[in-house]
N, C-alpha and C positions, 0 to 999 in steps of 0.2 A: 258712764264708767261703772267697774262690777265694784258694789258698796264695799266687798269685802277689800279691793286694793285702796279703795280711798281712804277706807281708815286705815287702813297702813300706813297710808301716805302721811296722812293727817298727824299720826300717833307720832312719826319722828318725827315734822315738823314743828309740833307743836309740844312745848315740857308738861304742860297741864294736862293735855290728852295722854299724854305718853304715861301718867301713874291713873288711868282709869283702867279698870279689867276689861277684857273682850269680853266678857257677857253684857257687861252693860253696854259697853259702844257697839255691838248687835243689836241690843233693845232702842238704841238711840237709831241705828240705821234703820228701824223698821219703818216702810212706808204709809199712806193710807192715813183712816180712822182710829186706828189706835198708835197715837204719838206719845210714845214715853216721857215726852216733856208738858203733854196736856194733863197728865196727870198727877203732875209734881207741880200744878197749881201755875203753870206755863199759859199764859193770855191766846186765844187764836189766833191774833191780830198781831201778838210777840210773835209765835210763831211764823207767820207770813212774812212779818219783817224780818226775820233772820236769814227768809230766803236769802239765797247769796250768790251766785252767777261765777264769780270768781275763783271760789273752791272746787278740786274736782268732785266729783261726786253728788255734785248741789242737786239734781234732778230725783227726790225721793229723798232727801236725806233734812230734810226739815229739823225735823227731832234734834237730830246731830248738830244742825248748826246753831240750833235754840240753846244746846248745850253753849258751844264755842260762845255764845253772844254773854255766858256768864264770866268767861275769860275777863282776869283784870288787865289786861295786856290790850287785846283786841274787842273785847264785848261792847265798848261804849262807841265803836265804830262801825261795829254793825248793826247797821240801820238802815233798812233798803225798801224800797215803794216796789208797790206791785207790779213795777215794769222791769225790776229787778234794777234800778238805778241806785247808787253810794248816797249818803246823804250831804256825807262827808268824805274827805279822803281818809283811807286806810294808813295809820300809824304805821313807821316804817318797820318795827319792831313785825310788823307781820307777817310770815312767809311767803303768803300770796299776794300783799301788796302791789306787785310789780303787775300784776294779772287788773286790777282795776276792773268795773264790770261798766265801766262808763267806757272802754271802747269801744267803739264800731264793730260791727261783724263782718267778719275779712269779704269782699267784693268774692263771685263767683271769677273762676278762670274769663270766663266770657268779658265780663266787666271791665276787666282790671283795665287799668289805663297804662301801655308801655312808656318807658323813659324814652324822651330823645331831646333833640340838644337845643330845646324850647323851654327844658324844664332848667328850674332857679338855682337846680345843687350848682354849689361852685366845683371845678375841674381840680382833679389832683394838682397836688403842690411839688411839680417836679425839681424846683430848682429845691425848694425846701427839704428835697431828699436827697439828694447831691452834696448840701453843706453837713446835712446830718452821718453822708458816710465818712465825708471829710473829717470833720470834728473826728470821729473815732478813732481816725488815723493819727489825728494831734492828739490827740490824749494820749493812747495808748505809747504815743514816739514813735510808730513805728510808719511815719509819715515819708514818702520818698522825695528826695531832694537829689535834681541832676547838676552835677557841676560841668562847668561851661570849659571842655578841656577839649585844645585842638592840638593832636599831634602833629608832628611835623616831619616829614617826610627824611628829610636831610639830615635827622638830628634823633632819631629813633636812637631809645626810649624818651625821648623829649617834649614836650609840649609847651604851649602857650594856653592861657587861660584866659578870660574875656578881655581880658589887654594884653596886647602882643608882646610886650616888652616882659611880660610875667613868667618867666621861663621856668617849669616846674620837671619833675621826673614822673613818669606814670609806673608803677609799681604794680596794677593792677589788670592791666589789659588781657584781653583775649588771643590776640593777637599773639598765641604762644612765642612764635620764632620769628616776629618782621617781616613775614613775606609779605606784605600791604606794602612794603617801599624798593623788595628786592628787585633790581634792576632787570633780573629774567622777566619778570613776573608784568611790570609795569610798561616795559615795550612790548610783548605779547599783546596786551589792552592798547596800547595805543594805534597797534594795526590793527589793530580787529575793528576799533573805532573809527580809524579811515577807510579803513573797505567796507564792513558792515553799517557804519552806522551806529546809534546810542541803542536806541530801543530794538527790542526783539520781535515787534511787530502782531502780534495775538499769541494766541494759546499754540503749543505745539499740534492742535489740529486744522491749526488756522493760522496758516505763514508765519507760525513760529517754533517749526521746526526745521534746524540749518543743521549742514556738518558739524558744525564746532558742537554742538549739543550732543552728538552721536560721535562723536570723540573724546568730550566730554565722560560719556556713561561708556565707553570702553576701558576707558583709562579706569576706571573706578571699578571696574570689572574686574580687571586684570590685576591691579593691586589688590584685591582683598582674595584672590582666586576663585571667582566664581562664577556664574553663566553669563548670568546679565546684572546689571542696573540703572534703576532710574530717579532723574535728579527733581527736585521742588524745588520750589523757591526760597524755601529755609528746612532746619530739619525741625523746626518745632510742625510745619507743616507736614514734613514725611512722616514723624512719629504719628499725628494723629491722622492722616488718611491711611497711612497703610492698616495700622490697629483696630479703626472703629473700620475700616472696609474688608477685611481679612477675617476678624473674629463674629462683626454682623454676619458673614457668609459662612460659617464654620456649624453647621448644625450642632446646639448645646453645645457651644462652646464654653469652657472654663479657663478665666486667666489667673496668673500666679504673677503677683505683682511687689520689684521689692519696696518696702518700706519707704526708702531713701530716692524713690526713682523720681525723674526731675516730670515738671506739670505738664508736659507736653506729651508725654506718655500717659501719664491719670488723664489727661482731655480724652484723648483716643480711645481710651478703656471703659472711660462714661461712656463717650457718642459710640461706642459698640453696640451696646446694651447688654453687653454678654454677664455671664456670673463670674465675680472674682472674688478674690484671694489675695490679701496683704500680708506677705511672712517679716518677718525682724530681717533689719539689714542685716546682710551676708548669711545668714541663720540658714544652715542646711537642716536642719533636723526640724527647723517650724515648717520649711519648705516640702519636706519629706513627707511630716504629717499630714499636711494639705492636698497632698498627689496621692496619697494611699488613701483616700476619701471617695474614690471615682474609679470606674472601670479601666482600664487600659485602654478600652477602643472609643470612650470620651474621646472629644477633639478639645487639647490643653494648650498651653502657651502660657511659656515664663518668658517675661520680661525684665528685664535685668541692663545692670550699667556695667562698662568696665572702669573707668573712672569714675568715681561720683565729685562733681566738682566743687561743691562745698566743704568737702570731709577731706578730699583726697584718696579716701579710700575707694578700694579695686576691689569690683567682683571677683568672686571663684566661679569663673569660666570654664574651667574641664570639670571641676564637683558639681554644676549646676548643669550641665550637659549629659553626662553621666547620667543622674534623675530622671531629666530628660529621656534618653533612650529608656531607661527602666518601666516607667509609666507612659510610655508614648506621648511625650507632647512634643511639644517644636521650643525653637530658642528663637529669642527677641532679642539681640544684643544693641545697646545704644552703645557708641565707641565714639559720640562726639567732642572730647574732653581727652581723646588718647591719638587720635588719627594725627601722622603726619609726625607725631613725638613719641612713639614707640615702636620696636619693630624692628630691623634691619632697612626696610623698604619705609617705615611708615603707615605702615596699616594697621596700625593700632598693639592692644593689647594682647590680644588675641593670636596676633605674629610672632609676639615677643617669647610667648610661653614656648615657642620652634625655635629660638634666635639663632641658631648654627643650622639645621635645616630646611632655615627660609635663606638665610645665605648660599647654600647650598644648590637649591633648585631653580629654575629658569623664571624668570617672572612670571607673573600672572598661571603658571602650571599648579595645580591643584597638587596640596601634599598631605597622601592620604592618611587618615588618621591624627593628622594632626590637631591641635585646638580650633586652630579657626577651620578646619577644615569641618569639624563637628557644630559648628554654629551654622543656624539654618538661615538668619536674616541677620544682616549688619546694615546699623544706619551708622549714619556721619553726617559732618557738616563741612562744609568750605571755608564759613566763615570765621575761622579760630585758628590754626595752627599753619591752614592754609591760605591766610589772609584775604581774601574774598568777600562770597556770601554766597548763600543755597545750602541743601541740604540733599540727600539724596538715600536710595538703598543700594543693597545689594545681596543676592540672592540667587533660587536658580531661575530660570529663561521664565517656567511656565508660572512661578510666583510673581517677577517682577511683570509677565503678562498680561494675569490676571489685575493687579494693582491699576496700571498703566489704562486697563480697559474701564475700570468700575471705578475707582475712586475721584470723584468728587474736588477733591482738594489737590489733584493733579488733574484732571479734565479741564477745570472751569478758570483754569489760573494764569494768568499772564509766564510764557515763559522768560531762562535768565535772558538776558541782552548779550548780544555776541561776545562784545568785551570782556565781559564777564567770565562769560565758557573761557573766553580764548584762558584768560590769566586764570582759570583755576585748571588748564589745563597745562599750564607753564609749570606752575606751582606744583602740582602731582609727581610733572616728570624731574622735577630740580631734584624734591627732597625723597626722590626712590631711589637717587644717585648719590647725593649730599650726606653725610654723618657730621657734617661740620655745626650747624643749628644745636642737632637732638645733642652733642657733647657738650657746647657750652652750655645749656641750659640746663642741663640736669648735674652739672659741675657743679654754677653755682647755687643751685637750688640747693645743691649737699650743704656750701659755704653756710648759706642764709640760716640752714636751720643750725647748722652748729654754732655760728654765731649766737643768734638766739638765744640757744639751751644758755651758752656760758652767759647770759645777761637777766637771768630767769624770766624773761620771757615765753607766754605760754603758747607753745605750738599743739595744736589738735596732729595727732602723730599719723604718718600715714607712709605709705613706700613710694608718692607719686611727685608731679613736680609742683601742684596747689601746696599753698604755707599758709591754713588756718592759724591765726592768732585769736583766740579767745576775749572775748570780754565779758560774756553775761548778762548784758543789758542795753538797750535797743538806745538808750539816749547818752548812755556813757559811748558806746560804740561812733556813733554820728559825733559825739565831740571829739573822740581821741582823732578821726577822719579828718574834721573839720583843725584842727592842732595842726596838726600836721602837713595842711594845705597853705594855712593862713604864716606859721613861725617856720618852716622847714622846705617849703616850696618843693613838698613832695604828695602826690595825689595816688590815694587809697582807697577805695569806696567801702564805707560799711554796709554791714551787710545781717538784716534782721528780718523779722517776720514778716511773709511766710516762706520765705525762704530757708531758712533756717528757723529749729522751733525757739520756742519764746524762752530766758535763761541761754541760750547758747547765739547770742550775738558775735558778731564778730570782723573782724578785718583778713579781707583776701590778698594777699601777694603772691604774686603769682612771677619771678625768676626770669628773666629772658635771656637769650644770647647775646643782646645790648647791653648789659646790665655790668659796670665793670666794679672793678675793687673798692675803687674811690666810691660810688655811687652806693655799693652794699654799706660801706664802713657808715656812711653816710644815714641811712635808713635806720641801722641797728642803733648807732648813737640818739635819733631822733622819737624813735618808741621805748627805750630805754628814757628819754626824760618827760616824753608824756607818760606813760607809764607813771612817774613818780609826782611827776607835776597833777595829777586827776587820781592819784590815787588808786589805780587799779588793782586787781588780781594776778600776783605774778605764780609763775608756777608751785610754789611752796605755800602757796593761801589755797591752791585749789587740791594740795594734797592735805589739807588740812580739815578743807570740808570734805572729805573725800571721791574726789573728782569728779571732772563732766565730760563727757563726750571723749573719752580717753588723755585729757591734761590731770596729774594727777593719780592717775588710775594705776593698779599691777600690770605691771608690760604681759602679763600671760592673758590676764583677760581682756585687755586692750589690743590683742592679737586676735583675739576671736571676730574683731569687726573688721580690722583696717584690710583684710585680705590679701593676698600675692601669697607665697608661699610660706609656709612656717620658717621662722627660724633667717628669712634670709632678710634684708631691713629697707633696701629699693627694688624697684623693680628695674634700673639698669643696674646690673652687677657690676662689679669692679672688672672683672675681666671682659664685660661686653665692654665697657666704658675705653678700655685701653684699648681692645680691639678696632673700636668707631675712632680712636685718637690717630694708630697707626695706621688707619686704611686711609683717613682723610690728609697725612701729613704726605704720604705717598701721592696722594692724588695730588695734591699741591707743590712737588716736587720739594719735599721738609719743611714749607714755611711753616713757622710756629701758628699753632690755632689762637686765635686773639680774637676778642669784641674788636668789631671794624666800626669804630666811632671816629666823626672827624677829629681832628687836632683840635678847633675851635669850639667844641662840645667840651673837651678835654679841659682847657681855658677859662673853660668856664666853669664847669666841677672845680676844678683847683682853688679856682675865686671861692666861691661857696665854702670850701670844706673850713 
């Protein structure tokens, strides 16, 4: 080593070196016959011993280390024989202790002896990492616990819990509108299961592609008005193969990703590899900024929700489109959280934003300029509004083509099973006729939350049919859940990190078309006394702190998130709502629109209340 870095090295590691001048520890680094420490009465024989192996610089620097050896710190430990061996061990106060000059001299490459599975290490401690993620999960609270709840077909929204006799209300389900029991939908499946059989037989390149499959992606076509599409075995699947196979192929691709977008979209966006962009939910103007960063003829892509199902809040779908054209990128619409409950026909949000000139035009005919007509890719799911399961896109011919040919996670994957296709092909055509569903559920979705407010009750505000209830905390949340399970025989899943970030815990209810008076009065009275019973945060404590996630919050700047139009407060208006009331009473030749719950459901609310 060049003398001059060693004692640099030396000077700040060491406090004693560090107040000597550089003239002198130059005079100390001189090598040779004249050692500035033989002359300040320094032994030859000191000298040699101070050799030192350990130190960098040790090779010519004798002098120097005869110095160090007067060190009251290190000096009495430097004591080394002419094979440059310790005599002792180095005090730990030393900087280079850890350097010892009693080690070995590393083996040449040639030498070295490889590891294999003869030698003595013991093997990592896998289970020991498993309890260790666990544990964090239990500390933190935010530990997931599945409760054992089996709906029942005959008695929707009803269930039973690990004992049949335990009859509870689900509040929470997916299962937006009951098409999992509706009677179209469930004889569909049960011929398709006698003539096809259960299983779908391999991949759609490999006898597992039948008609129902290719009636399947017609009908999905046609609803959303556009070339083609194709369906996955769930959409957390289509999010990530279409994204990571579409922006890997996009030379320099840039994505624009919102905030809020749910993990099956961020999978896809990782396994891309492409370069992105996190803008603020709904935030046009972060959005903006990030697309005026790139040439126009970049290849971009925003990805974006129209419901977000945690928040309830709705993209700005024509503002985010718009952008779109201006900066040349494409649109990634997820609409798995709106399909089938928004719309005229049900195809989402997107429809809605036309709702008189989607009535207006012929199914499946493309209506130009419209919103969804300017969205370049729509995914969905089957399994939420449409009672099923899969997930699928829809796009034009040479998009869903391409996909269909290269991706990965529709190649290699078992397709649906006949029965399946059949009932979510049942399901499609019910509710692009039906208004009777999307009116009761979005009626009382209006009921729930006005109930609420007047019980101050904290709803996270939104224009959609999700009822965020706030809590704030990951083990308050799991209890008020667990309350409510165990004294009220109603089941609500909480809902915490990383789902929701950490501070905005909370309980999802989610409205159905089952869901009748008796059942609401029922719910509100029940969170209204856990509320009181646990002490929670009602909406007057959180305008207090000055609110979270819009509970609390100025309705102006609480508007800036929740999205749908300004000024307007759902996204079914009151004149669509009466228009869906009188088209579907007409269809029914006036019968009154009513929850179709048995009498013996009824019976048994009544016992309860």
């Amino acid at each position: 080593m060049d003398p001059t870095k060693a004692m640099s090295l030396l000077t700040k590691a060491c406090p004693y070196l560090a107040r000597t001048g550089m003239s002198a520890l130059q005079g100390l680094a001189a090598t040779g016959a004249n050692i500035p420490g033989a002359s300040r009465g320094l032994s030859t024989s000191a000298v040699d011993e101070a050799r030192c192996s350990v130190c960098p610089g040790h090779t010519g620097q004798s002098a120097l280390l005869a110095k160090a050896s007067q060190c009251p710190v290190v000096g009495p430990s430097i004591r080394v024989n002419d094979a440059g061996k310790t005599s002792q061990p180095l005090p730990a106060a030393c900087p280079y202790a850890s350097c010892s000059s009693s080690k070995p001299e590393p083996k040449a490459a040639s030498e070295a002896q490889p590891a294999t599975h003869k030698t003595n290490e013991a093997a990592f401690d896998y289970e020991g990492m498993y309890q260790e993620k666990l544990a964090k999960k239990h500390e933190d609270k935010s530990y997931r616990y599945f409760n054992n709840v089996n709906r029942l077909a005959a008695r929707f929204p009803q269930a039973h819990t690990a004992k049949a006799s335990n009859i509870v209300t689900v509040w929470c389900s997916n299962d937006y509108l009951g098409q999992s029991k509706n009677p179209v939908v469930v004889d569909a499946m049960k011929t398709a299961l006698d003539t096809y059989g259960a299983g779908a037989g391999g991949t759609r390149n490999i006898a597992g592609n039948s008609a129902l499959h290719l009636r399947l992606e017609a009908e999905l076509a046609t609803l959303h008005r556009k070339e083609a599409a194709l369906v996955f075995s769930s959409c957390f699947v289509a999010n990530d193969a279409t994204l990571s196979t579409l922006c890997s192929s996009l030379p320099g691709c840039v994505i624009f990703s919102d905030k809020m977008n749910h993990a099956s979209m961020i999978q896809g966006i990782r396994h891309s590899g492409a370069r992105k962009h996190v803008f603020d939910h709904n935030n046009l103007e972060h959005l903006e900024q990030q697309l005026a960063q790139y040439p126009r003829s970049t290849p971009k892509l925003i990805a974006f929700e129209s419901v977000y199902s945690m928040s309830g809040t709705v993209g700005r779908i024509p503002e985010i489109c718009a952008l779109a054209r201006k900066y040349g990128a494409i649109t990634f619409l997820d609409e798995v959280h709106a399909v089938g409950m928004y719309g005229p026909h049900g195809a989402g949000v997107a429809e809605h934003y036309d709702y008189e000139a989607s009535l207006r035009a012929p199914v499946g005919q493309r209506i130009s300029g419209s919103v969804l007509d300017q969205v370049d890719i729509i995914t969905g799911t089957l399994g939420k509004a449409f009672g099923i399961v899969g997930g699928y896109i829809a796009a034009s011919s040479s998009l869903v083509d391409m996909i269909r040919s290269y991706a990965p996670g529709f190649i290699f994957t078992t397709s649906l099973p006949p029965p399946i296709a059949a009932g979510a092909v049942a399901s499609i055509q019910y509710l692009s006729a039906s208004q009777r569903e999307r009116y009761l559920q979005q009626t009382h979705v209006r009921q729930l939350k006005d109930d609420l407010e007047t019980a101050g009750v904290p709803v996270v505000p939104n224009p959609s049919h999700i009822v965020p209830v706030l809590v704030g905390d990951a083990e308050s949340a799991k209890a008020a859940s667990d309350m409510l399970l165990a004294k009220h025989n109603i089941y609500v899943q909480s809902i915490n990190y990383p789902t929701v970030p950490v501070g905005e815990e909370r309980l999802r209810i989610t409205p159905g078309p089952g869901h009748d008076n008796y059942m609401r009065a029922r719910l509100v009275s029940a969170l209204d006394s856990v509320w009181s019973t646990l002490g929670l945060r009602r909406t007057v404590d959180w305008e207090r702190l000055g609110g979270r996630c819009g509970v609390g919050e100025d309705r102006a700047n609480s508007e800036l998130h929740v999205g749908w139009k300004r000024g307007v407060e759902n996204v079914w208006e009151d004149a669509q709502l009466k228009q869906a009331h009188d088209y579907e009473r007409a269809r029914k030749g006036g019968v009154p629109i009513t929850p179709a719950i048995p009498e013996t459901v009824q019976q048994i609310i009544s016992a309860m209340a």
